[in-house]
N, C-alpha and C positions, 0 to 999 in steps of 0.2 A: 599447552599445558603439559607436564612431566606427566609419566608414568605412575610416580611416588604420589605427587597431587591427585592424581585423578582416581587411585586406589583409596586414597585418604579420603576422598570427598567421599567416592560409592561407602566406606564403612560408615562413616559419619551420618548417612542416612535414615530420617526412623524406621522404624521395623514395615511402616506401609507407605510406602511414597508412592505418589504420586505421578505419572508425565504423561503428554501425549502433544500433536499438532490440532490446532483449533483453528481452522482455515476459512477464511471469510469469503464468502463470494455473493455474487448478486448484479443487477442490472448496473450498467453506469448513473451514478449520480444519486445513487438512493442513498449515500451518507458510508461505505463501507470505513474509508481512512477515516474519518472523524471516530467511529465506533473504535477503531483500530488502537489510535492514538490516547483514546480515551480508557481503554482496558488498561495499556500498556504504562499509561500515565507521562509517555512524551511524545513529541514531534517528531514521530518518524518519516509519515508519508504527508505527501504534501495535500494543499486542500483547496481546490478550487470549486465556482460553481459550474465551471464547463465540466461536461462530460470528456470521459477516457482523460483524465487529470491522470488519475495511475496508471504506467505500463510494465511495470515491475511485479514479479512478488517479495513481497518485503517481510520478512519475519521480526517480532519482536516478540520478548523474552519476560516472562512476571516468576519469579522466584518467590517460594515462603519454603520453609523445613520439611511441609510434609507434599508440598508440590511445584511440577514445576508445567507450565502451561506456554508452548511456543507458537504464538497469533502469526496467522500469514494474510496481512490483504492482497488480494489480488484485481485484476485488471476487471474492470466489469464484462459482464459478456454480452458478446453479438456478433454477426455474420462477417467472417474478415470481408474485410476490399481491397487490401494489398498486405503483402510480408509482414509489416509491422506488425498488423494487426494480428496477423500469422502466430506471430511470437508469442506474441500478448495474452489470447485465446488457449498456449500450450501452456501459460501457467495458470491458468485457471486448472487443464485438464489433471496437469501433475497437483495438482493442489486436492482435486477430488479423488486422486488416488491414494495419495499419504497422508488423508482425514483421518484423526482418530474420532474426532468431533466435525464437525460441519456447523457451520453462521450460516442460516442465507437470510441474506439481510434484504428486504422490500422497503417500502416505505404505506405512506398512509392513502398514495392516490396509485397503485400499481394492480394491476388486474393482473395482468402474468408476466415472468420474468422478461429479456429483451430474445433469450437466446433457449425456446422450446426444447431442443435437443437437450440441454443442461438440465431443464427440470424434469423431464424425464430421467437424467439419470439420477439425480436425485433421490428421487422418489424409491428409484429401485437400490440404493445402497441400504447397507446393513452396520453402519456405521450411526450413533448418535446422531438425531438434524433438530437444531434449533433453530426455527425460524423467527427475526424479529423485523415484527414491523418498526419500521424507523418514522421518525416526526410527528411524532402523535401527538405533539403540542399546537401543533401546524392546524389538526381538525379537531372535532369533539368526541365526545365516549359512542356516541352511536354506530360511526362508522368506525373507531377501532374493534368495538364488539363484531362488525359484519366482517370485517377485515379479519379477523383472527378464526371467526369461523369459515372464510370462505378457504384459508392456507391448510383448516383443519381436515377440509375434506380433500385439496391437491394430495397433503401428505399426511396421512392417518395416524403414520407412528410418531410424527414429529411433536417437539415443545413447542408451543406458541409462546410467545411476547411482545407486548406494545411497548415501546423505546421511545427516550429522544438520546439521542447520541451528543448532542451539540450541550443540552441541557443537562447531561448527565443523570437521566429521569428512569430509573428503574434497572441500573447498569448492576447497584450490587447482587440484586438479584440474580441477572445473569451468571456471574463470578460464581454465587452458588450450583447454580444449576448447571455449569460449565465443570468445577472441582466434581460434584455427584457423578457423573458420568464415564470422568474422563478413567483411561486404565491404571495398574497399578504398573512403573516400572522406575528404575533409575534415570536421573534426567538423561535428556539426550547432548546438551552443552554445559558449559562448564557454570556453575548458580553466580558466578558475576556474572555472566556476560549480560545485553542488552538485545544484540540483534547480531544477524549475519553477514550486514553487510559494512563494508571499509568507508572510512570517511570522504573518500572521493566520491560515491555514488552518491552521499546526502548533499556535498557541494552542489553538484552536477542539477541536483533534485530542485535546489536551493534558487540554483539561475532559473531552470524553467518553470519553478514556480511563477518567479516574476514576469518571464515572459506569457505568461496565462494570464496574468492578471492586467499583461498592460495592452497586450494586443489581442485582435478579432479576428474574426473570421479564420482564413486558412491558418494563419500566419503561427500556432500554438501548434498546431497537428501537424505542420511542417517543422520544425525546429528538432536538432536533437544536442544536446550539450554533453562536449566530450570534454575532460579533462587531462591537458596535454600535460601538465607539470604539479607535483604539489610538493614545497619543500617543510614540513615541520621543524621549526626553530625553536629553540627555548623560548625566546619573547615574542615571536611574530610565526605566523602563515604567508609562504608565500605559494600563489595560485595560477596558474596561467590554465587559460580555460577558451574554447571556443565553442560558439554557437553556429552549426551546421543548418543551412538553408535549402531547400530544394531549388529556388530559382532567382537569379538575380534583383529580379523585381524583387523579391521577399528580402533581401539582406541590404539592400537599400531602406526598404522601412522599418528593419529592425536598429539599422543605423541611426535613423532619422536625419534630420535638418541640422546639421551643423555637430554630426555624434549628438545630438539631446537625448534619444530614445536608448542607447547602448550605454550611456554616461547614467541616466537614471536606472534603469536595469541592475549594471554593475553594483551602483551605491545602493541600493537598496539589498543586494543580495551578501555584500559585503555585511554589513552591519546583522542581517541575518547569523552570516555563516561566525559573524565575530561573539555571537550569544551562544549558538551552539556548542563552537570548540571553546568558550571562553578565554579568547587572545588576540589579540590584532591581527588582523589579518591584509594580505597586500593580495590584490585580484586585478587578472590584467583579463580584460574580456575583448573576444574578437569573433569575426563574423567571416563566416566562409561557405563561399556555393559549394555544395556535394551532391552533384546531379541526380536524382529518383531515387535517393538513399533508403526512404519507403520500401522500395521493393529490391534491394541489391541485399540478398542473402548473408553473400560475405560480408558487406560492412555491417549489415543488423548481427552477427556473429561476434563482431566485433565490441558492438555495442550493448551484448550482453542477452539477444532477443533469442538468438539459438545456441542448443549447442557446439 
């Protein structure tokens, strides 16, 4: 964005605007990307029912005149067991330090977070904490009434809410009590933008979606999807993409019998990736061993996990 533009836009302001980061965090799997997606009003992070589905922080962007509100989901929290995880866990931590606001999002069967250390800090920040229970459609009014008084005594100064994220069940609310709070200041990105990150990382995001959904056990929490090539054309995307295995046995069954399992993967994520950027798209997907990539610093640096 020019100078000129960006002078233009701060006058253009009304006289009390609004900005700040509203940064989600919480256990894996209690709905954070679904809440994310649903503020934001698209597909930004992906959404599986395995846990640690997100390993990014992903920011997305809600513009109005007198505000501007920049969502971060982050990775769920808990004890690393290798680098990856490493990574993972330091955007949570960067995320509770550049809260203007704070999500901690639970859900309707969660007694305490996965990662004790975090709610403790919590507890002790001086920053806005909304906690919302998530799924409340899942049980009945009873235990979201117990549930909402048990978060009220973890965190005394916090807001409660009962949610459903999936259902869209009590989210405008939020929006208010997220605008109420948030500080007064000039946006921090420019009122188009959407998010911070480039169209290759939502590709990338796009394949391991699919490979979550189509495989078990190790075989999701070993994979990591780089994107070697992306050419944007007037009428077409082209893609070349590969998916990184920790062990040979592993990229043999992401192959499958005959390419079945790589040939479905791809088509499926084609057809994804051809809705999102709205254009054809041409995806060449490949399968390659990258020995204990899990724990190899430099390629996790590579891949976005450090800095």
């Amino acid at each position: 964005m020019s100078e000129e533009k960006a002078n233009n836009q701060t006058t253009d302001l009304p006289e009390r605007h609004k900005a700040g980061f509203v940064n989600i965090v919480g256990s894996p799997n209690v709905g954070k990307s679904t809440l994310m997606n649903q503020l934001v009003g698209e597909k930004l992070s992906i959404i599986n029912s395995k846990a640690q589905t997100t390993r990014h922080r992903i920011m997305g962007m809600v513009n109005e005149p007198h505000f501007q509100i920049v969502y971060s989901d982050t990775p769920g929290v808990l004890d690393p067991a290798y680098k990856l995880q490493e990574g993972m866990m330091k955007f949570v931590k960067t995320a509770l330090q550049d809260a203007d606001v704070l999500l901690l999002v639970t859900d309707i069967y969660e007694d305490c977070i996965a990662h004790k250390a975090t709610l403790e800090k919590i507890a002790k920040m001086d920053v806005p904490v909304i906690v919302l229970i998530n799924k409340v459609d899942l049980s009945d009014q009873n235990k979201a009434v117990e549930r909402m008084k048990y978060w009220k005594e973890q965190i005394p100064r916090a807001q409660i809410a009962a949610i459903s994220a999936l259902h869209n069940f009590n989210l405008d609310c939020i929006l208010e009590m997220i605008v109420d709070v948030l500080p007064e200041g000039p946006p921090f990105f420019p009122k188009d933008e959407l998010t911070d990150k480039p169209m290759r990382f939502f590709v990338s995001e796009i394949v391991r979606e699919k490979i979550l959904t189509h495989f078990k056990q190790e075989i999701p929490y070993s994979c990591e999807v780089v994107v070697e090539e992306y050419k944007d054309e007037p009428t077409i995307c082209k893609i070349r993409a590969e998916i990184r295995v920790a062990r040979e046995s592993q990229k043999q069954i992401v192959v499958g019998a005959k390419g079945r399992m790589i040939k479905r993967v791809g088509t499926e994520a084609r057809k994804d990736m051809e809705a999102f950027l709205d254009k054809k798209v041409y995806l060449d997907l490949y399968v390659r061993v990258d020995k204990d990539w899990r724990n190899d610093e430099k390629k996790l640096k590579r891949f976005g996990y450090f800095d």
